[in-house]
C-alpha positions in Angstrom: 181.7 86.3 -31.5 180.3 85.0 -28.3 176.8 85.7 -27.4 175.9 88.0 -24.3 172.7 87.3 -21.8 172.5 90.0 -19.2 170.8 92.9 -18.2 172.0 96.3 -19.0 171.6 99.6 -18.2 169.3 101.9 -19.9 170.6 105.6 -20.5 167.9 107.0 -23.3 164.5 105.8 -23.8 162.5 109.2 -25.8 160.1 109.5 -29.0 161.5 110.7 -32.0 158.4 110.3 -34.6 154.5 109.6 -33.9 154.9 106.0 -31.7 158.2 105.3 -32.5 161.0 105.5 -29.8 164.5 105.1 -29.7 166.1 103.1 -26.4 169.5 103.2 -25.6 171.4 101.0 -23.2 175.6 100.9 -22.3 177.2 97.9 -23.0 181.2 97.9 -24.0 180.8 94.7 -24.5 177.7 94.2 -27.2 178.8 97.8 -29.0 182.2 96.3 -29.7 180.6 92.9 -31.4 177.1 93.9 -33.2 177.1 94.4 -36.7 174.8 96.1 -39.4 172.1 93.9 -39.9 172.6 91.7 -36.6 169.5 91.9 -34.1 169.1 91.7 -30.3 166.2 89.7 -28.5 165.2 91.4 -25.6 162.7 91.0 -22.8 160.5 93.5 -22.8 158.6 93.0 -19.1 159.8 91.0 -15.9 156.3 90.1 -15.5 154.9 86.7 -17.2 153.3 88.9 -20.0 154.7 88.9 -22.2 156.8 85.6 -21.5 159.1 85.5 -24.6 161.8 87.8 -25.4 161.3 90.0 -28.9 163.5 90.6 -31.7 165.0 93.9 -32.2 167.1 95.2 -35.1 169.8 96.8 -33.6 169.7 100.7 -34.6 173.0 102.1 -34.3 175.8 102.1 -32.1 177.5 105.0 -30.2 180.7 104.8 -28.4 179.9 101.9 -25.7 176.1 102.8 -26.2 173.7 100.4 -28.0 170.8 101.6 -29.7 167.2 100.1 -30.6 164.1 101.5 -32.4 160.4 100.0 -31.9 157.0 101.0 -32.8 154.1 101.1 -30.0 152.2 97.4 -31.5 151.5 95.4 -28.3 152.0 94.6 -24.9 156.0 94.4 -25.3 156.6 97.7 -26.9 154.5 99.2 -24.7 156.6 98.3 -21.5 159.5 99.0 -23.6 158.1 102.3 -24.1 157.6 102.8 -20.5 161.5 102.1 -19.5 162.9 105.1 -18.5 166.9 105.9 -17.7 168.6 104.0 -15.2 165.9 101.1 -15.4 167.6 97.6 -16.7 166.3 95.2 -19.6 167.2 92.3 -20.5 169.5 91.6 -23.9 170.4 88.6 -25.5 172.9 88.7 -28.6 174.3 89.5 -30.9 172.4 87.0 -32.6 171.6 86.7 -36.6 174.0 87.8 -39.9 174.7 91.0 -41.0 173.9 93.0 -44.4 177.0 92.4 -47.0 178.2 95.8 -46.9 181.4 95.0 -48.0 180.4 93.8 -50.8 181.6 94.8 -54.4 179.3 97.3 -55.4 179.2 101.1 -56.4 176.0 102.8 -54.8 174.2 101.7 -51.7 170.3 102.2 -52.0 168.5 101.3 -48.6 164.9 101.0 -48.9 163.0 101.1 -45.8 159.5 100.7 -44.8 157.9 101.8 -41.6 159.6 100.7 -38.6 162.1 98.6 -41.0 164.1 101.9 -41.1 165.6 100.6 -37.7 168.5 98.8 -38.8 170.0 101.6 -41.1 171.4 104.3 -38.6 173.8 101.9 -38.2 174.7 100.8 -42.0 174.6 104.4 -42.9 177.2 105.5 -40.6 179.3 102.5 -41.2 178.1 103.7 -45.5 179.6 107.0 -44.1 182.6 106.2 -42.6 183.9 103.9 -45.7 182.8 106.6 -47.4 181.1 104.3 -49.4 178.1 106.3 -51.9 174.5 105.3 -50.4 170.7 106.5 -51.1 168.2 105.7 -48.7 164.5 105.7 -49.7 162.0 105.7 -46.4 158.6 104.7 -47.0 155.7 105.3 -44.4 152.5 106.5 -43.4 152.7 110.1 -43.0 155.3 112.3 -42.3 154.3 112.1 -39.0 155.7 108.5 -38.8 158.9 109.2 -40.9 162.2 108.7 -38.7 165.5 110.4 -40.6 167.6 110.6 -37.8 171.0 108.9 -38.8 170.2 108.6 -42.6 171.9 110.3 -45.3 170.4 111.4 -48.8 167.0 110.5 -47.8 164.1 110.1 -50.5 160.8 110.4 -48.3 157.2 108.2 -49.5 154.3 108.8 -48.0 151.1 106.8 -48.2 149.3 109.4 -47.9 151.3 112.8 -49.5 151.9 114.8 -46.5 155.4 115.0 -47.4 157.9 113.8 -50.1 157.1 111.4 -53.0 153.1 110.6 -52.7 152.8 106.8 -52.9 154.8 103.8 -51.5 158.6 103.8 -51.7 158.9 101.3 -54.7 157.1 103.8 -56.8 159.4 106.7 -55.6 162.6 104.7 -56.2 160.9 103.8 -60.0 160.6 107.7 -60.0 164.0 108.5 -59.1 165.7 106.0 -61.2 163.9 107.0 -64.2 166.0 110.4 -64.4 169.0 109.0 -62.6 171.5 106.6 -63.4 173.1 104.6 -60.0 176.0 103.1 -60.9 176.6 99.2 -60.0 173.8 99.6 -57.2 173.5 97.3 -54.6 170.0 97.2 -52.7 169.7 97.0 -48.6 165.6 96.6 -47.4 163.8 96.2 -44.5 160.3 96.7 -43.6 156.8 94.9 -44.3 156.6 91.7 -46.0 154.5 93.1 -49.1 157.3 95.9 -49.0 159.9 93.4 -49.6 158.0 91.3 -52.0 157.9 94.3 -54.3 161.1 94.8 -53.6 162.4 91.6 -54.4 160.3 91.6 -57.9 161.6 95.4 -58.8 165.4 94.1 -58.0 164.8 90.9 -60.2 163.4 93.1 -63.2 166.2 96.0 -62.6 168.9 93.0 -62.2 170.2 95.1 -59.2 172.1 92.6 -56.5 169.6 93.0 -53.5 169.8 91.8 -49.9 166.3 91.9 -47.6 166.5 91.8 -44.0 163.2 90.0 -43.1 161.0 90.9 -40.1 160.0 87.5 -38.0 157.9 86.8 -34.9 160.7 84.6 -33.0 160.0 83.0 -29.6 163.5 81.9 -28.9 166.3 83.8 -31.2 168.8 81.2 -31.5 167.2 78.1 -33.5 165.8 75.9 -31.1 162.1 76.8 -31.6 161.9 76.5 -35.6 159.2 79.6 -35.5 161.1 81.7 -38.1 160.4 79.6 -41.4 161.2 81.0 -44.6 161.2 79.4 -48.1 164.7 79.2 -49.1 165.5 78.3 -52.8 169.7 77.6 -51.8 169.3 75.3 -48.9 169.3 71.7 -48.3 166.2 71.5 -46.6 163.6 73.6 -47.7 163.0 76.4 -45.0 166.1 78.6 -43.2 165.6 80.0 -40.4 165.7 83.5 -40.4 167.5 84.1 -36.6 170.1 82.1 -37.3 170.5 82.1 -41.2 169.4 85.5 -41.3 167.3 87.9 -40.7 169.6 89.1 -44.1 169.1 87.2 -47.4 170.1 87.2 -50.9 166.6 88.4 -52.2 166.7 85.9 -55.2 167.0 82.8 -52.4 163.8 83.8 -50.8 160.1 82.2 -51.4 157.4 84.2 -49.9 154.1 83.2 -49.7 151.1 85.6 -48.9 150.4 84.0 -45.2 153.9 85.2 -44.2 152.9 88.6 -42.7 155.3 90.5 -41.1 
């Protein structure tokens, strides 16, 4: 897999839920390589700020399309949000692992919070056409903020009980499982760091296999910086890095420490 640095194309660039966009760019070359889980880093601006290029799970592809999904949180996203069809950006990747979708498991249930959903357009329609069995539970704000579009079998939280399961998407999945039986599950997550620390304690409790794809400021994307610490329990040295060793993990390998907020 050899990693790409060039500017592409953008052919989509529109809102699908309250501050939350979905950017599409062509690229044979990248929609041929990326993989469920992998990320891009991309430069958001050609202008000095922001200087560094940010991380982007990469949402789904389509034919020779690529597809990313951001939320409106600083000066990046908001030039991102700005791009419009037939402007360029600049794309670095792929770059990071991918989620162990294949796995030996029976049920697939992604949890996602907020603007973690991104990554799982992808796994679902790769879920879908291995016609492997797979759940997704969505937690976020309002329903205002909730973005389906690509998901199957959706389970909807909301913080605040406009729509769906009132309460944050641990709880709903507790819910659910309480008058459902999953056989062999296998848990896919992405979203804010307290999200996935809940999540890693339910899937210790539940003993269900579970894999957390960790969101991370990164400055550089490929290792040379060292500003993606995490706390790894399997390594030599204490900390991976999560854009090179991840940004997937086995959630028992993980440490997570309060400070780490995502």
């Amino acid at each position: 897999m050899s990693v790409i640095n060039t500017d592409f194309e953008i052919t989509a660039n529109e809102l699908i839920a309250e501050e939350t966009y979905v950017l599409r760019f062509r690229s044979p070359e990248l929609a041929q390589q990326l993989l469920p889980g992998q990320f891009l880093n991309i430069l958001t601006s050609t202008h000095i700020d922001p200087l560094l290029r940010r991380p982007y799970s990469i949402s789904d592809i389509d034919g020779d399309e690529c597809e990313i999904m951001f939320s409106l949180l600083g000066k990046g996203t908001h030039a991102l949000a700005r791009k419009r069809p037939g402007d360029t950006i600049g794309v670095l990747g792929p770059l990071g692992n991918t989620f162990g979708y294949e796995a030996s498991f029976g049920t697939a249930i992604i949890v996602a919070g907020g603007i973690g959903v991104a990554p799982f357009p992808y796994l679902s329609r790769v879920f879908r056409e291995h016609e492997i069995p797979h759940i997704t539970f969505l937690g976020t704000r309002s329903a205002a903020r909730a973005v389906t579009r690509g998901l199957s079998n959706v389970h909807l939280a909301t913080d605040d009980g406009s729509a769906g399961f009132h309460g944050n998407v641990i709880a709903a999945l507790t819910d659910y499982l309480d008058t459902h039986t999953i056989d062999n599950p296998r848990i896919f997550a992405c979203g804010p760091n307290a999200m996935l620390m809940a999540t890693q304690q339910f899937a210790h409790e539940q003993g269900i296999p579970c894999e957390l794809s960790l969101e991370s400021e990164m400055a550089c994307g490929i290792g040379i910086c060292q500003g993606c610490p995490i706390e790894h329990r399997q390594r030599e040295r204490k900390y991976a890095l999560v854009c090179t060793e991840g940004p997937c993990f086995d959630s028992q390998d993980i440490v997570f420490h309060e400070h780490h907020h995502a």
